[in-house]
VEXMARDO-512671 format. One line per field, with one value per residue (C-alpha): residue in one letter; x, y, z. Coordinates in steps of 0.2 Angstrom, whole numbers. Example, Ala and Ser with C-alpha at 12.3 -4.5 7.8 and 13.67 -1.06 7.14 Angstrom:
code = (A	S);
u = (62	68);
v = (-22	-5);
w = (39	36);
END
This chain:
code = (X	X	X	X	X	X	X	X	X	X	X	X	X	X	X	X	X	X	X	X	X	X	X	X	X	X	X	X	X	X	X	X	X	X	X	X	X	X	X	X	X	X	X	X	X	X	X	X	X	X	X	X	X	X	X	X	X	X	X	X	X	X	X	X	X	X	X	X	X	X	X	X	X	X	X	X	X	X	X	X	X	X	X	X	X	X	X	X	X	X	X	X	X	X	X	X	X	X	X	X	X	X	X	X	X	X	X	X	X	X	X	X	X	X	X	X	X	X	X	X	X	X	X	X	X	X	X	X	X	X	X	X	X	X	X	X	X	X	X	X	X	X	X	X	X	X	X	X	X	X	X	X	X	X	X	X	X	X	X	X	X	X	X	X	X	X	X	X	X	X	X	X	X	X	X	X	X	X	X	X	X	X	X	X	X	X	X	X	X	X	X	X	X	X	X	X	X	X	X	X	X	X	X	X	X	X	X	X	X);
u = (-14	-28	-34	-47	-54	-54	-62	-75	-80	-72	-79	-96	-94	-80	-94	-106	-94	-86	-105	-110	-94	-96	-112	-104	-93	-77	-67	-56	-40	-41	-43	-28	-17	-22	-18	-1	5	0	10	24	21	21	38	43	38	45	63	60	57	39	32	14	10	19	6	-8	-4	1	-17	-24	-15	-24	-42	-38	-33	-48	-59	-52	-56	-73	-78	-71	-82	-96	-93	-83	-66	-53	-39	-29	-36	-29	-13	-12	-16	-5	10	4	4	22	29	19	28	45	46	41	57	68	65	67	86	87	82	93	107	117	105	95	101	107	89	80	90	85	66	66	75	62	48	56	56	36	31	39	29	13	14	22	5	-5	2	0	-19	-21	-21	-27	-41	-44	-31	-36	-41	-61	-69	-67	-50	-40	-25	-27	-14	-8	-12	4	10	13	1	-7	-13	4	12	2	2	21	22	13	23	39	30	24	41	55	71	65	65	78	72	57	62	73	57	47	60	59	40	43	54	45	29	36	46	31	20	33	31	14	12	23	12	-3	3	9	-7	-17	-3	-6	-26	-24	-27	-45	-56);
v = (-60	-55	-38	-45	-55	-39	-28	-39	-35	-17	-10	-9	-1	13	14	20	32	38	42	52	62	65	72	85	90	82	77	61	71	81	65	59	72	72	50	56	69	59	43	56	59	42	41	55	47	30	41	50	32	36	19	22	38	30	14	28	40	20	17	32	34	18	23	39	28	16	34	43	27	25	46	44	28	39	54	54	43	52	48	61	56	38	44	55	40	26	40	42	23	23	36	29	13	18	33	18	8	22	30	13	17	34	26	13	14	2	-10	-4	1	-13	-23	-7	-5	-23	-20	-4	-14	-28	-17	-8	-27	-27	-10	-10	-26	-19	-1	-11	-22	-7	3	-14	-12	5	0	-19	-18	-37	-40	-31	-37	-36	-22	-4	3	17	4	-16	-25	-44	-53	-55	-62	-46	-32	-18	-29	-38	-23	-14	-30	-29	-11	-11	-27	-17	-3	-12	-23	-12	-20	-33	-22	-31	-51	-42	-36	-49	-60	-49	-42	-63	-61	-45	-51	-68	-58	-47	-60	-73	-55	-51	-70	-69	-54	-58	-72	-64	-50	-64	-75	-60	-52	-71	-71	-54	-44	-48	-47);
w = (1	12	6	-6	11	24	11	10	27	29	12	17	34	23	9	21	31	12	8	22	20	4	5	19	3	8	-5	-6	-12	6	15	4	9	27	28	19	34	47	40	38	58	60	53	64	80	77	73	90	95	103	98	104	95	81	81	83	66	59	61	59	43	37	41	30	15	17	19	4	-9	0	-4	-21	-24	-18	-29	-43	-47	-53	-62	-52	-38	-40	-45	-27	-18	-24	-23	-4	-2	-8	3	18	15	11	26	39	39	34	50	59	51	57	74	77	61	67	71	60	42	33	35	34	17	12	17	6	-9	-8	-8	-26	-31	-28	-31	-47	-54	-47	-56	-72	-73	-68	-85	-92	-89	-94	-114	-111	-96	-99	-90	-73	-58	-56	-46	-46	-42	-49	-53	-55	-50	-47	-32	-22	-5	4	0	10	26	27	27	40	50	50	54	69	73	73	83	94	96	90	95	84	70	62	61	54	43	36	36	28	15	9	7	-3	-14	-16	-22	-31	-43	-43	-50	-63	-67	-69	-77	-91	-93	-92	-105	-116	-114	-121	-135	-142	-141	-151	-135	-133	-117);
END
């Protein structure tokens, strides 16, 4: 719900950063790969219950993702390379409250499983439209991503916020999760909703843009 705001102010600060490292010859599919283990770390310490480093890789995790996309922007997008980083996305999100589970699993399992199931709700409407806009870009969201996708109630800055809210308050893991397992699953119908819509609007104009 926010992520079209905070980019508005974090993109130019990442596009500047993204250039001069792309001029050093990094590439975006390292800085990829490099986001993806330190969210796998991340999912380690909050297992080991070591909330503080957790918030650190957590955060860490997130500059890496915003880096990546801001190197490719100032090379060369790639389709591979966009592929790579919604799949890292994915298992960033889905390691974070499995390892709240691992944590705590009786406390912890059933909400953990509930977040997880909401976030297949979600996830699976925001890859179904992006495929969707593969074959019809008209009906993408403006700007230049490798995926378009729907605008929803939770996407990447709710998450994170909610993340580092379990980090930083784990025994609240659970209420948490409850509440933002709701938001998921309210986004995620409302996108399938609307992309129905959208993908019918456009079949019955004949699929023009």
């Amino acid at each position: 719900m926010f992520d079209v705001r905070l980019r508005r102010l974090i993109d130019p600060v990442l596009d500047r950063a993204g250039s001069a490292l792309a001029a050093r010859g990094v590439r975006a599919d390292h800085l990829t790969m490099a986001g993806l283990a330190v969210g796998l770390a991340a999912g380690l310490a909050i297992a080991l219950q070591a909330p503080h480093l957790a918030l650190v890789l957590i955060l860490a995790n997130r500059l890496l993702d915003g880096l990546d996309g801001a190197v490719a922007r100032a090379s060369h997008p790639t389709d591979a390379g966009g592929f790579l980083d919604i799949t890292a996305d994915f298992l960033f999100y889905g390691i974070v409250p499995f390892a709240f589970a691992v944590a705590d699993p009786a406390a912890n399992g059933l909400p953990a499983a509930a977040l997880l199931a909401s976030f297949y709700v979600n996830g699976s409407a925001f890859l179904a439209f992006a495929v969707l806009t593969a074959n019809r870009p008209g009906l993408g969201a403006a700007g230049q991503k490798s995926f378009h996708y729907l605008w929803g109630l939770a996407e990447g800055a709710e998450t994170i916020a909610f993340f580092v809210l379990m980090v930083l308050f784990p025994s609240a893991f659970a209420l948490l999760a409850w509440i933002f397992a709701v938001i998921c699953l309210a986004s995620g119908l409302a996108r399938i909703v609307s992309g129905y819509r959208a993908a019918r609007a456009q079949s019955s104009s004949g699929g023009k843009t």
